[in-house]
C-alpha positions as CSV (number, residue, x, y, z in Angstrom):
1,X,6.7,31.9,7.9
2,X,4.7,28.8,8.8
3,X,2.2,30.8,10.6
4,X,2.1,32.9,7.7
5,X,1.3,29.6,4.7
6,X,-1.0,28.3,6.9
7,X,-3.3,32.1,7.1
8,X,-3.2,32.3,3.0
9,X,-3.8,28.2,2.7
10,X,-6.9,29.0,4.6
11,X,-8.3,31.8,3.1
12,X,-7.3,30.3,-0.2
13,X,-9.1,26.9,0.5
14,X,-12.3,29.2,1.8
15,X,-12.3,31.2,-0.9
16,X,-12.5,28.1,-3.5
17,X,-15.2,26.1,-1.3
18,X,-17.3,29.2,-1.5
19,X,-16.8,28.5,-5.7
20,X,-16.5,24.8,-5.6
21,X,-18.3,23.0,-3.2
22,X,-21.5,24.1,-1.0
23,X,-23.7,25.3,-4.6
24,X,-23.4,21.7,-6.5
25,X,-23.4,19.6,-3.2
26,X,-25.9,16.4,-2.3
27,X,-24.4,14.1,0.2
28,X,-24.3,14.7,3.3
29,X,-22.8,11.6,4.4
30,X,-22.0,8.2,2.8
31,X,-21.0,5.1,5.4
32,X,-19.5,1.9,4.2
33,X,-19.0,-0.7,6.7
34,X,-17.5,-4.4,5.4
35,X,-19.1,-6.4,8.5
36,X,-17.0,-9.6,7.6
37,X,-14.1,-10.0,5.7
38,X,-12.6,-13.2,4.5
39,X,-10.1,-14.5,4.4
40,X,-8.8,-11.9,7.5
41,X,-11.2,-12.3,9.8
42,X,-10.7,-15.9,9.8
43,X,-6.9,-16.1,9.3
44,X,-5.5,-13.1,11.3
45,X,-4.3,-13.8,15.1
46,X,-6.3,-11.5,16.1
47,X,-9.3,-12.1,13.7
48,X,-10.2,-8.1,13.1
49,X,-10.7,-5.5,11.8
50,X,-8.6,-6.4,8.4
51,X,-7.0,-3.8,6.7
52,X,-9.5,-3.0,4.3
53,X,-12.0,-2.6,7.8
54,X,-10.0,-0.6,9.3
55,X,-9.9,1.7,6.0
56,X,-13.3,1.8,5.6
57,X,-14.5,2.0,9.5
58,X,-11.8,5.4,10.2
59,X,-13.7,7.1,7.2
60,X,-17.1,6.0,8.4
61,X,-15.8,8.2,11.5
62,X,-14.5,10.9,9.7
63,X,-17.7,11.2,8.0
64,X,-19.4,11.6,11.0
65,X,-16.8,14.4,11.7
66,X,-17.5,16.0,9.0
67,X,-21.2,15.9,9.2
68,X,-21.4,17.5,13.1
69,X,-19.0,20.2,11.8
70,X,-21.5,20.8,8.8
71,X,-24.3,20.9,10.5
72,X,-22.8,22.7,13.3
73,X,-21.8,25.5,10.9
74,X,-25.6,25.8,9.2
75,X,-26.3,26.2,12.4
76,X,-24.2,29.2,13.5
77,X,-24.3,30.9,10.6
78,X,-28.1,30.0,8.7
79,X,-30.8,32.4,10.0
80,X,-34.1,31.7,9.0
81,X,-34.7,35.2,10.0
82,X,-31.6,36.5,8.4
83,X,-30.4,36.6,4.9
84,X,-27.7,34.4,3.9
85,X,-24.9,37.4,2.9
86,X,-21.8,36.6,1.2
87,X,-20.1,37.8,4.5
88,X,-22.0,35.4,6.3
89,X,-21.5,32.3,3.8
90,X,-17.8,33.1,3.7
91,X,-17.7,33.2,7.4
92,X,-19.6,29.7,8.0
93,X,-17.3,28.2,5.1
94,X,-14.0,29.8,7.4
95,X,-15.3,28.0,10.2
96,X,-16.0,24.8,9.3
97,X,-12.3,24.3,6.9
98,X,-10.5,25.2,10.3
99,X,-12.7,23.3,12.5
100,X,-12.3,20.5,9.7
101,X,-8.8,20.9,9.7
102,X,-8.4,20.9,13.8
103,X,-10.4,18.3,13.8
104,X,-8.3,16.1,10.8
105,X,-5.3,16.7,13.5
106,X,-6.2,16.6,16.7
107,X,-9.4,14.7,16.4
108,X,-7.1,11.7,14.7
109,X,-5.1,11.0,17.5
110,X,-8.3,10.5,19.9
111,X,-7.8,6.1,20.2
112,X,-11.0,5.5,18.4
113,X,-11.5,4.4,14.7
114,X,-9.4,7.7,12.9
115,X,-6.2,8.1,11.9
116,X,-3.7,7.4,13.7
117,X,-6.1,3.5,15.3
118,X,-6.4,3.2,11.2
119,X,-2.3,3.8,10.6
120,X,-1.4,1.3,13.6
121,X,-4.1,-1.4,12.3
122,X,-2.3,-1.1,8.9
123,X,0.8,-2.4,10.6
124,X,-1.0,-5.4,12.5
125,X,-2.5,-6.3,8.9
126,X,0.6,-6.8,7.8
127,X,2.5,-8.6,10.7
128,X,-1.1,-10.8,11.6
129,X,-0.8,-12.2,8.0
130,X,2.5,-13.4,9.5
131,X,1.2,-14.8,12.2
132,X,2.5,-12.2,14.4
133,X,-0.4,-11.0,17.0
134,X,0.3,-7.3,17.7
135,X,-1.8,-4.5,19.5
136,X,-2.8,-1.2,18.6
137,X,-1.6,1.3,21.0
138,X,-4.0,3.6,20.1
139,X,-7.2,2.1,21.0
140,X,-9.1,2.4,24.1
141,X,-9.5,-0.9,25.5
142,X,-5.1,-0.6,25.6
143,X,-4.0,1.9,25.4
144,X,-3.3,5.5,23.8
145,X,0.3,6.3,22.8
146,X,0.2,5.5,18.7
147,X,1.9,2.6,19.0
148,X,2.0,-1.3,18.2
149,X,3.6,-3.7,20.6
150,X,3.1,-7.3,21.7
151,X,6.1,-8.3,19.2
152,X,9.0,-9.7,20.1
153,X,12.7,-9.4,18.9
154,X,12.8,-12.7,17.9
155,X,9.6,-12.5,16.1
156,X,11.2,-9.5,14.2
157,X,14.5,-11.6,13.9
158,X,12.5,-14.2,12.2
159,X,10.6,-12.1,9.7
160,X,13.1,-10.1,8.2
161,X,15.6,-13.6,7.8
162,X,12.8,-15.7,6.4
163,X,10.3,-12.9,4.2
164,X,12.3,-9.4,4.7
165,X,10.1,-8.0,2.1
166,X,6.7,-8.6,4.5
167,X,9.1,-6.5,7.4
168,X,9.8,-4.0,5.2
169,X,6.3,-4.2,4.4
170,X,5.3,-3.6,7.6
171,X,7.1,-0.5,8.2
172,X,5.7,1.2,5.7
173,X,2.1,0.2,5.8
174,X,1.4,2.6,8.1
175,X,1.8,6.2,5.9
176,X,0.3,4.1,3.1
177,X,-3.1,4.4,5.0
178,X,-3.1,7.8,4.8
179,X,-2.4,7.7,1.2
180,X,-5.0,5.4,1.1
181,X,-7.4,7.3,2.8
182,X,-6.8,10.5,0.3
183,X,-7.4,8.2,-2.6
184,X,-10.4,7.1,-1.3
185,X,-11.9,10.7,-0.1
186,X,-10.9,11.9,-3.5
187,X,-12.8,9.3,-5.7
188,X,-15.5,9.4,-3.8
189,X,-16.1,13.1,-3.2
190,X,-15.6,13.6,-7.4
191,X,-18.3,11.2,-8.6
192,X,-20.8,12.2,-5.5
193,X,-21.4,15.6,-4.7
194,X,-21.2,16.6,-1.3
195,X,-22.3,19.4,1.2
196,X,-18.6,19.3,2.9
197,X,-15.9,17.7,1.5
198,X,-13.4,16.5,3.5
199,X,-11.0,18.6,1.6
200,X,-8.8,19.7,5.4
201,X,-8.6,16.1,5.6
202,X,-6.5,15.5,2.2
203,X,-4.5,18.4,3.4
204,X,-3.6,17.1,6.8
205,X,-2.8,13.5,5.1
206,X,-0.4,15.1,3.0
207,X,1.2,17.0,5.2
208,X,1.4,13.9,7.9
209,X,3.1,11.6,5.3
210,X,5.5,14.9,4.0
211,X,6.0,15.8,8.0
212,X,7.4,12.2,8.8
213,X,10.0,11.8,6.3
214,X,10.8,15.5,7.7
215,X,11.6,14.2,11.0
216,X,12.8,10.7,9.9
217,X,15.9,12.5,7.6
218,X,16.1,14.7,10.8
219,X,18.9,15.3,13.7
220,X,15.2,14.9,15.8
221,X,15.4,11.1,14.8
222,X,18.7,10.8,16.5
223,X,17.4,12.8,19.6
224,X,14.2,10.4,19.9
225,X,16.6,7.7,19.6
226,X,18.7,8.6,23.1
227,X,15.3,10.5,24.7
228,X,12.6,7.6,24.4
229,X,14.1,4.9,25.1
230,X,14.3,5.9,29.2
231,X,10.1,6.3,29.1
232,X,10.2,2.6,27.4
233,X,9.4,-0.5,28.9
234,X,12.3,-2.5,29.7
235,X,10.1,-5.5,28.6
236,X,10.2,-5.5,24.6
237,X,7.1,-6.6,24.0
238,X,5.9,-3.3,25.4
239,X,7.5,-1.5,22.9
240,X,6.4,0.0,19.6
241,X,7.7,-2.8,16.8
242,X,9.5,-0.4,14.9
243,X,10.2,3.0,16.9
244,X,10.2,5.1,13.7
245,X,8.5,3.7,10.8
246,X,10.5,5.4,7.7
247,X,14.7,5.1,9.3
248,X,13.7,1.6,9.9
249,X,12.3,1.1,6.7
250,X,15.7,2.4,5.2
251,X,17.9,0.6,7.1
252,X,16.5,-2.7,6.9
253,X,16.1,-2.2,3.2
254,X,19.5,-1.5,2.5
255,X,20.7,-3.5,5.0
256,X,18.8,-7.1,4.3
257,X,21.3,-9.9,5.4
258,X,22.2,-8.1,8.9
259,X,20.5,-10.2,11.7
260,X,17.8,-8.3,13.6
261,X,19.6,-8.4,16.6
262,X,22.7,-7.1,15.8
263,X,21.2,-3.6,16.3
264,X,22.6,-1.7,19.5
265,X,21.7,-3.2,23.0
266,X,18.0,-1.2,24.3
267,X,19.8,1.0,27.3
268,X,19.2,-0.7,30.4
269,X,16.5,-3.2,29.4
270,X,16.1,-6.4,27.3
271,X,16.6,-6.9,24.0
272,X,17.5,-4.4,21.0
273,X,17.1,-0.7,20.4
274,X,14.6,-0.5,18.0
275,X,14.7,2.9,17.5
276,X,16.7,3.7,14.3
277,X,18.2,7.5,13.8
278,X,19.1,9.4,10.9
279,X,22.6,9.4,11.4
280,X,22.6,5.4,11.7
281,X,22.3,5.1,8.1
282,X,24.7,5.0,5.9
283,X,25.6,7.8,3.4
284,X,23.7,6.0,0.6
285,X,20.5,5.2,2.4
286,X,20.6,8.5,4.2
287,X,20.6,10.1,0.3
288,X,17.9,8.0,-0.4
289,X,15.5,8.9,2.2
290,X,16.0,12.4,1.3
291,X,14.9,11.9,-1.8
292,X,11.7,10.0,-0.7
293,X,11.0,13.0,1.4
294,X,11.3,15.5,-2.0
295,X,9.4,12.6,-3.7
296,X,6.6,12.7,-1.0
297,X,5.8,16.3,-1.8
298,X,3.8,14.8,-4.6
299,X,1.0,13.8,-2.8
300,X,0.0,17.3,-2.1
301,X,-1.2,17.8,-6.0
302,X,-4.2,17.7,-5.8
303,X,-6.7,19.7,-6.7
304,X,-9.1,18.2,-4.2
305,X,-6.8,19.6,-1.2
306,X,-7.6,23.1,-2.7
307,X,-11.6,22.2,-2.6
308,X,-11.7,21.7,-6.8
309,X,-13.2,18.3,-6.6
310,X,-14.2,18.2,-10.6
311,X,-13.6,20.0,-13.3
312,X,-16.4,20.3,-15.6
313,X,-15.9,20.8,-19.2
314,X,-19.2,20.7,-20.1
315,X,-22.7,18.9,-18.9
316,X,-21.5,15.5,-20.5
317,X,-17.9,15.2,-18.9
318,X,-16.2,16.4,-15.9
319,X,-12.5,14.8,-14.8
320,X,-9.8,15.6,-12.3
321,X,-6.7,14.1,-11.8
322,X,-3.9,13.8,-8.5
323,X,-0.8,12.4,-8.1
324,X,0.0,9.8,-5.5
325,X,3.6,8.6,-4.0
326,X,3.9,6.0,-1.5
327,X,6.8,3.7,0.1
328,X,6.9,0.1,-0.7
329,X,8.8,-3.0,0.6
330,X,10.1,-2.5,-2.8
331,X,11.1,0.5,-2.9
332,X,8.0,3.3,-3.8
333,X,5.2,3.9,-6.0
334,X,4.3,6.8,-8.3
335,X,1.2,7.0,-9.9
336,X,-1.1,9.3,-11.4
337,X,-4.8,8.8,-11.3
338,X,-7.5,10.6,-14.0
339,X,-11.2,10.1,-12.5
340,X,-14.3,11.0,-15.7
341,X,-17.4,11.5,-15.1
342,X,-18.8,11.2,-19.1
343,X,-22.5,11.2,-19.1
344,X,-23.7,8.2,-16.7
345,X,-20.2,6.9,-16.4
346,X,-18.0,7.1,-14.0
347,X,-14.5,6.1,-14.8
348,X,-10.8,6.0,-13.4
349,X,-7.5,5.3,-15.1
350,X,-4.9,5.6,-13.3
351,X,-0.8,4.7,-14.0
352,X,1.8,3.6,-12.0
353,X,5.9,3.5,-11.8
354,X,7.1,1.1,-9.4
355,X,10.8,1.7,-8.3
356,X,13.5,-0.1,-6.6
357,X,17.1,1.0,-6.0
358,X,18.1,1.1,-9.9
359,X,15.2,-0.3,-12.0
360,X,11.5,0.8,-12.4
361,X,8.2,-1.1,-13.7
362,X,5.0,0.2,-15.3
363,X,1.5,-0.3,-14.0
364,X,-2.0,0.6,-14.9
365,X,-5.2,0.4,-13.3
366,X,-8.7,1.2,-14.8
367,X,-12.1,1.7,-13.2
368,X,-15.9,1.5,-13.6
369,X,-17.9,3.0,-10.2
370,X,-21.7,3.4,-9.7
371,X,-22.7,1.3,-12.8
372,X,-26.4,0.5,-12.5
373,X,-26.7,-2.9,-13.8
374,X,-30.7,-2.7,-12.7
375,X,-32.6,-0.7,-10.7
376,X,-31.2,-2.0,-7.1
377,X,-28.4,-3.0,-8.2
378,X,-25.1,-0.9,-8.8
379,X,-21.6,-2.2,-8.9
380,X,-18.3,-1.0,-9.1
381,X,-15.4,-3.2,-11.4
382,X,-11.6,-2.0,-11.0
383,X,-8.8,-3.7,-13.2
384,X,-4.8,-3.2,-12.0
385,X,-2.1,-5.2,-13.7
386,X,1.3,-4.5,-13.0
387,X,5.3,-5.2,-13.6
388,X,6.9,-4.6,-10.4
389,X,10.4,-4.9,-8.7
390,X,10.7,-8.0,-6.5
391,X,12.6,-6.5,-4.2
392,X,14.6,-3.4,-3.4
393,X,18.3,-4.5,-4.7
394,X,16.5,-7.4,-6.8
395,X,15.7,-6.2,-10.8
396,X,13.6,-9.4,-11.1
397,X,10.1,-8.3,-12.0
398,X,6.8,-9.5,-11.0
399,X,3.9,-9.2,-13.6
400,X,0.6,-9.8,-11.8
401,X,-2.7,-8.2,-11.3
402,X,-5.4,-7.3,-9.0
403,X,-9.1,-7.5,-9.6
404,X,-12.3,-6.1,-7.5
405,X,-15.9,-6.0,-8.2
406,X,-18.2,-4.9,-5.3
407,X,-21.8,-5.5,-5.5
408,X,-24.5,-3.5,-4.0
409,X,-28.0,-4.1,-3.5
410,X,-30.4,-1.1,-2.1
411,X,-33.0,-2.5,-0.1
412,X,-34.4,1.1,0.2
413,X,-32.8,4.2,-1.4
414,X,-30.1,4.9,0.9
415,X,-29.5,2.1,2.5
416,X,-27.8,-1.1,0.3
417,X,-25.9,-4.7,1.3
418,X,-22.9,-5.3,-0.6
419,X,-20.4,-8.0,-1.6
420,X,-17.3,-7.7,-2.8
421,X,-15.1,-9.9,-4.3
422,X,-11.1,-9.3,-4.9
423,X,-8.6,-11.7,-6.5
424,X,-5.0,-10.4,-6.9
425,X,-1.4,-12.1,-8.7
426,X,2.0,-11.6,-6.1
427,X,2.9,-8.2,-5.9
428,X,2.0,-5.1,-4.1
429,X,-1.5,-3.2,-4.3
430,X,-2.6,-0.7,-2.2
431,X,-5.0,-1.4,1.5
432,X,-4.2,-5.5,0.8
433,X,-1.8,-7.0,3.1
434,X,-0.6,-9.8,0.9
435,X,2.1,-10.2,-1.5
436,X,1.3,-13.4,-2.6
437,X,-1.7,-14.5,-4.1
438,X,-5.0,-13.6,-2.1
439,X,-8.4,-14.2,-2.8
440,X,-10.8,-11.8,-0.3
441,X,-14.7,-11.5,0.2
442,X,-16.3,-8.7,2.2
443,X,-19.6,-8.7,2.8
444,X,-21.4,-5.6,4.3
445,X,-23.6,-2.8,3.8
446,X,-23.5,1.2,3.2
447,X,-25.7,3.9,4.0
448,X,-26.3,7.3,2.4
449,X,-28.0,11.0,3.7
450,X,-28.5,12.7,1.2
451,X,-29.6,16.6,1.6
């Protein structure tokens, strides 16, 4: 049956490009890389990337993906001495969806800057602003098993009894990259056109984040639990800080005055287990994961994943819109987000309700991108206030806001330096690793092909 989704997905999501996407496209590739960040690269343990670099430098890669596999298809199926047939456009428009989409999956777990390198440095963010100096396991100077170790139980133990919210925090801030990620790749392919859209690689985010709540509120949790632990390092600091991101989320949450190390003894080794299975939750928090799971279906509407990257009403305004869940130390996020392009203008609203175990808040966000204030100089101004839950069994609400204004300057046409400047309140937002109140400045530059 999986086999059989998977055929009609494809033919589906071919079928639309052929309607959507190669006839309006212009970019071929669009690169943003923030060479310094502040104040990460000065604070962190390990100095970089920051979260936000290692956000921006994974989709730099992908883009690079993306472009090979388009060119690579114009090239296979474009004759100069051959007409282009419908056969043949549907053909090159086949291959490069499933080579985009083999190359979302497999090509993510290769330890260089993709996905899974960008889902373990969204962990160290969150730990380094603790002080806590992890490494990714995915990287090639360390090693290549999607992992981060170099933490210590009592590091842990200390965390979640003095700031359990930054542990939870860190669980969690792994999926949020790829939720991230699809935000991102969404805005960005609706208000510039593009030859290929990375429209597999929405899919294959959705399904990641949908696919690990799948095995977390699985008997497979319980069987990693027994099976890993004998290919472990006895050593703890050897071992991934969490073992499964999601159960450990849970249990934590709904368990926030149990010490750290009252967890079961790590089988023949030092310290504790970390390694949390389904059935180790209680009834309550098992119920609740299940739900996250349901919840986390939500992230797959969009239209983008099914190549309509605008709708266009008429010449003067064009929208979309997708929905977005993601886990929190709080509990989770919904939001809805409506991108406009009206005339010159392009525009994002977007709305948010933030939920803990039994109350919710409201949040609302609103966006002006590509805004040519002179000739060489664009910027993009973004606006989020929020009223969030403090904590998962806490009602107290936080009311707080986030700011960003990012500044480009093109030096020639497409090639620009940027700075960028965001101030945020205490509470949660998106690719920042603070809860408290942050002040960040990224300088770098960006770099545009355009066909």
């Amino acid at each position: 049956m999986t086999k059989k989704l998977s055929f009609l997905l494809l033919v589906f999501a071919t079928v639309s490009l052929m309607t959507h996407g190669q006839d309006t496209s212009r970019y071929e590739l669009r690169l943003s890389v923030p060479v310094l960040d502040f104040p990460q690269n000065s604070s962190l343990p390990y100095h970089a990337p920051s979260m936000n670099q290692a956000l921006e430098l994974s989709n730099d890669f992908y883009e690079f993906g993306f472009w090979g596999i388009d060119k690579l298809g114009d090239r296979l199926f474009i004759s100069e001495i051959k007409p282009y047939s419908k056969w043949r456009k549907f053909s090159n428009n086949l291959f490069k969806y499933g080579l985009g989409l083999g190359f979302s999956k497999y090509g993510s777990e290769l330890p260089i800057p993709l996905g899974v390198w960008a889902h373990e440095e969204f962990h160290r963010s969150v730990l380094g602003i603790n002080d806590i100096s992890a490494k990714n396991g995915n990287w090639l100077l360390n090693r290549w098993d999607g992992t981060v170790y170099g933490v210590s139980d009592a590091q842990l133990g200390h965390l979640k009894s003095t700031n359990i919210n930054q542990l939870l925090y860190s669980y969690v801030a792994g999926v949020q990259y790829e939720i991230a990620l699809n935000e991102k790749i969404t805005l960005n392919d609706f208000y510039k056109k593009r030859t290929l859209a990375k429209n597999a690689l929405l899919l294959y985010n959705a399904f990641y984040v949908f696919d690990y709540f799948r095995f977390s509120t699985s008997a497979a949790s319980d069987s990693v639990k027994v099976l890993a632990p004998p290919n472990e390092s006895k050593n703890p600091l050897e071992r991934d800080f969490a073992g499964a991101d999601l159960t450990a989320w849970v249990f934590d949450m709904f368990n926030p005055s149990a010490p750290f190390s009252s967890r079961e003894s790590f089988p023949n080794g030092e310290g504790v287990n970390r390694r949390i299975g389904f059935s180790d939750l209680s009834s309550e928090a098992q119920s609740y994961l299940v739900k996250q799971k349901k919840m986390s279906l939500l992230n797959f509407l969009n239209p983008a994943i099914f190549f309509i990257n605008r709708i266009k009403l008429n010449t003067d305004f064009s929208f979309n819109f997708f929905t977005q869940y993601s886990p929190t130390h709080f509990g989770n996020d919904v939001a809805v987000f409506l991108p406009v392009q009206y005339k010159k203008y392009d525009l994002l609203i977007n709305v948010h309700n933030y939920n803990n175990k039994t109350s919710n808040g409201l949040g609302i966000g609103l966006g002006l991108y590509n805004f040519r204030l002179k000739e060489k100089i664009e910027s993009n101004f973004t606006l989020n206030m929020w009223n969030q839950p403090e904590s998962f069994f806490d009602n107290k609400m936080i009311f707080g806001g986030l700011v960003n204004v990012n500044t480009k300057y093109y030096f020639r046409k497409n090639f620009a330096g940027f700075v960028a400047v965001e101030a945020k309140t205490q509470g949660w937002a998106m690719d920042n690793p603070h809860l408290k109140n942050n002040i960040s400045v990224q300088l770098g530059f960006n770099y545009n092909l355009v066909r």
